[in-house]
Structure formats: structure tokens, C-alpha cells
N, C-alpha and C positions, 0 to 999 in steps of 0.2 A: 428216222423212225421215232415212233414214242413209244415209250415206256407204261404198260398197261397197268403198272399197279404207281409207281410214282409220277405221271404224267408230264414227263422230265425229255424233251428231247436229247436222242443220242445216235449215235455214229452207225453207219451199216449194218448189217448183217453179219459180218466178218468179222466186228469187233462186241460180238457181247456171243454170251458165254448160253445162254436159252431164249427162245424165240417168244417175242415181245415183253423180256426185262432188259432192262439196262445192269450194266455191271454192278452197280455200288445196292440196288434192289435182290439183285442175284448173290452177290457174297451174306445180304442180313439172310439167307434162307439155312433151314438149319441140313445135314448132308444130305437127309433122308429128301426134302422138298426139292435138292439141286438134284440129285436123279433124277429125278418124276420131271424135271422141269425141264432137262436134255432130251428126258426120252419121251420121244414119237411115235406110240407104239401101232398106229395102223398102218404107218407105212413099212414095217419090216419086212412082211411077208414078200412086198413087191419090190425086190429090190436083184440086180444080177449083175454079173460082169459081160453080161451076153449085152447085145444092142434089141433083142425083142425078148419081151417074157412069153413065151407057150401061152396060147387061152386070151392073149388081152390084143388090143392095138392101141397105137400110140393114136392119143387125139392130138395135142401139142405138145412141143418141146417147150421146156422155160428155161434153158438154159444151163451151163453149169453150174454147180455146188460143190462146196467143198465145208471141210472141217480139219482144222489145222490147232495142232498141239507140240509142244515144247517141252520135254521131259529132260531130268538133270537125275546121276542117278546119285544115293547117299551115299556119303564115307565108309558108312558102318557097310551097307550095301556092297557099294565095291571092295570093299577087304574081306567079306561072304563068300563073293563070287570068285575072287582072287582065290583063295583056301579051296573052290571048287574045280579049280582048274586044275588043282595036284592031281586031283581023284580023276578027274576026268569025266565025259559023259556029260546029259544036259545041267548046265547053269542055270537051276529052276529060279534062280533070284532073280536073271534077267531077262528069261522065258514070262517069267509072269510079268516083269514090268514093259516088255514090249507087248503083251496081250493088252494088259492095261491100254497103253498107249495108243496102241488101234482102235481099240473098243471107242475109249474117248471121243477121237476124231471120226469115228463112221457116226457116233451118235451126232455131232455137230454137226456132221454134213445133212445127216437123217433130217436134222433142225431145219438146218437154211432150206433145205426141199422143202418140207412142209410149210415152211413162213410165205415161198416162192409161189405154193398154192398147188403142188406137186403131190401126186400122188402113189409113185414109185420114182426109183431112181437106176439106172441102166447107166452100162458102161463104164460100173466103180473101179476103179486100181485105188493101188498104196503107193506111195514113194516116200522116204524118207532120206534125210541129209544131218551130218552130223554140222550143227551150226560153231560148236568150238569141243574141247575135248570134256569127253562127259555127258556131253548136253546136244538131245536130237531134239530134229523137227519129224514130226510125222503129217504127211495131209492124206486127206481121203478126200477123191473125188469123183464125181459122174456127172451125168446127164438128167437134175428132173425134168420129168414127163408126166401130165394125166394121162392115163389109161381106161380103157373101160372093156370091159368083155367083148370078146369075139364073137362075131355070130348073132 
């Protein structure tokens, strides 16, 4: 692929972080531009864990997508959530950092659909795997699809 603002050939889909920058273009962006630049915001409304959405039909399949992220949690962090576990009841420290976590990676996947030329995505799951102690992987993945109304 190339890289739409430094015209820099670079590596799949899989490995850059928003659709059409290359990584070293995507870290100069300031936090506010790396949002805006994950998020694909017409494809959310069409997206399910179902294999058809109500109202549309599938024109083609493009395949799967996914979005994959690797979270480690902080010291301070886990010594929070530790001190949370006397009291008992949710560990909002690690409730919000698994949100986070998802959020990221459905955005990513959101990504690669739209780069694929997708217009919804069907048949999302989560799965996650602790890769060493501390530090998970999270992916989101489905099926993009264009769609278009029924009827």
C-alpha cells in the first residue's frame, strides 16, 4: 500500500494503525487527528453479530477483517485494582481498560473494512488471549460486506 500523505510504500493493512497512513505519518498526528483517522464513522451503524442486517442485502462479501491490539496494564494500575479487590465488586480500573481495549480494535477492524471498500461488517466476535502475564491481545473480527437496501 502507499501511504496517502508521505507517499512511502508500506506493509498491509494489518500493520498500520489508520487506513491509508503508514505508521511513522500516523504517530507525527497530534491525539485528536489519530482518533479522527481510526474512526470510520459511516460504517458503524452497519455493523452486527448476526450474519444479515434487517432492511439491507448482502451484494458481496470482501472478506474478513479484523483489528488487533495489545494492551499491558501499569504498575500504579495494577496496585489500584489490587487495593480494589479487598472491597470487592467491579474493578473499574480494569473495566475501563478492557473497554478501552475493545473499542481500539473494533475501531481498527471498522478500518480495514472500509480500506477493503466495505460497507458494513457482519458476523463481529471478540476473543482475547493473555500473550504473557500482564499483557493481552484483544482482535475484533467479521465479515466486510457491501450492502445496500432491500427492496
Amino acid at each position: 500500500m502507499r501511504c496517502h500523505r508521505c507517499n512511502k510504500d508500506f506493509p498491509s493493512i494489518y500493520y498500520f494503525q489508520a487506513p491509508g497512513l503508514c505508521n511513522e505519518c500516523f504517530d507525527r498526528l497530534s491525539d485528536d487527528e489519530k482518533t479522527a483517522a481510526r474512526r470510520p464513522a459511516a460504517i458503524h451503524a452497519l455493523t452486527t453479530t448476526a450474519f444479515t442486517i434487517d432492511g439491507y442485502k448482502i451484494v458481496k462479501s470482501l472478506g474478513i477483517v479484523r483489528g488487533i491490539t495489545v494492551r499491558s496494564r501499569s504498575l500504579f494500575g495494577t496496585i489500584g485494582a489490587s487495593l480494589q479487590t479487598i472491597v470487592g465488586g467491579n474493578i473499574a480500573l480494569f473495566t475501563d481498560l478492557c473497554e478501552q481495549t475493545r473499542e481500539e480494535a473494533f475501531e481498527m477492524m471498522l478500518a480495514h473494512a472500509q480500506e477493503r471498500g466495505g460497507n458494513a461488517v457482519i458476523g463481529i466476535r471478540y476473543d482475547a488471549t493473555e500473550v504473557m502475564q500482564g499483557v493481552n491481545e484483544v482482535i475484533c473480527y467479521g465479515t466486510a460486506v457491501i450492502v445496500e437496501p432491500a427492496g
